[in-house]
N, C-alpha and C positions, 0 to 999 in steps of 0.2 A: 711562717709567721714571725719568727724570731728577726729575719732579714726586713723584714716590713716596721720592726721594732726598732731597727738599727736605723732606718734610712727614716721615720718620726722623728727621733734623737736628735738625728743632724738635721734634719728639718726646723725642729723647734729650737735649738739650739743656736745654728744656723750655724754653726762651726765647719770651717773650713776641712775640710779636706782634698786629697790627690786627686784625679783621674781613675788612678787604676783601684781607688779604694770606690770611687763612686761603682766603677766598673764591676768591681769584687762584688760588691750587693747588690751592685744590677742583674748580675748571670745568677746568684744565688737566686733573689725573687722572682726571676723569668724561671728560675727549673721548678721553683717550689709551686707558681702560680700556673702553670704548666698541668692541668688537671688529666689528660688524655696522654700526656706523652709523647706528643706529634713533634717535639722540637720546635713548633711554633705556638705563640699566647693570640689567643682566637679574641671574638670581640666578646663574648662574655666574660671569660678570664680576665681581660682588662678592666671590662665593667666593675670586677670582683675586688680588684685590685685598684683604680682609684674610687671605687664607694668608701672603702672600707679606712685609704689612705686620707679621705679629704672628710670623708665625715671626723675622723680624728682630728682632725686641723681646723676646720673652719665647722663647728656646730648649730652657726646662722645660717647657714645659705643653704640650699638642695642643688644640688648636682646631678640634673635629668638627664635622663638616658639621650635625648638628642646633642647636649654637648660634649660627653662619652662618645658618641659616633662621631663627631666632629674631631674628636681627639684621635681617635681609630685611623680615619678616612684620610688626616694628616701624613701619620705613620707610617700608614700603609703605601711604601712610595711605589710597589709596582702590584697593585691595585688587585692580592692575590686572595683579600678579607683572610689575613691571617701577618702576624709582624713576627718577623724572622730576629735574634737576638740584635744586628747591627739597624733593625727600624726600632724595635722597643727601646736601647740607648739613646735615642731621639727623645724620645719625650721624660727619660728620667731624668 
């Protein structure tokens, strides 16, 4: 939760940062969002993960579950319904 705080922060802020700080919060978020411990973030965990990020952000719009799957379906570059750390840095 705390890494989800971090990466709102520079979201709202919009403040630049490195690469490998984007990085740093990204592998934190994927371990924390990580519910099962398979090393891979499933399509619900994602779900979990941008409801939670875009309801914080945008509090007019709804974010249905088919463009979550759309977001998934992207990431997922060899098509295993599950994003390995170097698919999920895609879309953060």
């Amino acid at each position: 939760i705390e890494n989800l705080k971090q990466l709102k922060i520079i979201l709202y802020s919009k403040k630049m940062c490195s690469k490998n700080e984007v990085l740093a919060i990204a592998k934190k978020l994927f371990e924390d969002y990580d519910n099962n411990g398979n090393g891979y973030i499933e399509r619900s965990e994602l779900s979990t993960i941008i409801t939670t990020l875009f309801a914080d952000i945008n509090r007019t719009e709804v974010l249905d579950q088919k463009r979550i799957d759309k977001v998934f379906t992207v990431a997922d570059l060899n098509s295993d319904n599950k994003l390995c750390f170097p698919e999920f840095t895609k879309i953060v």
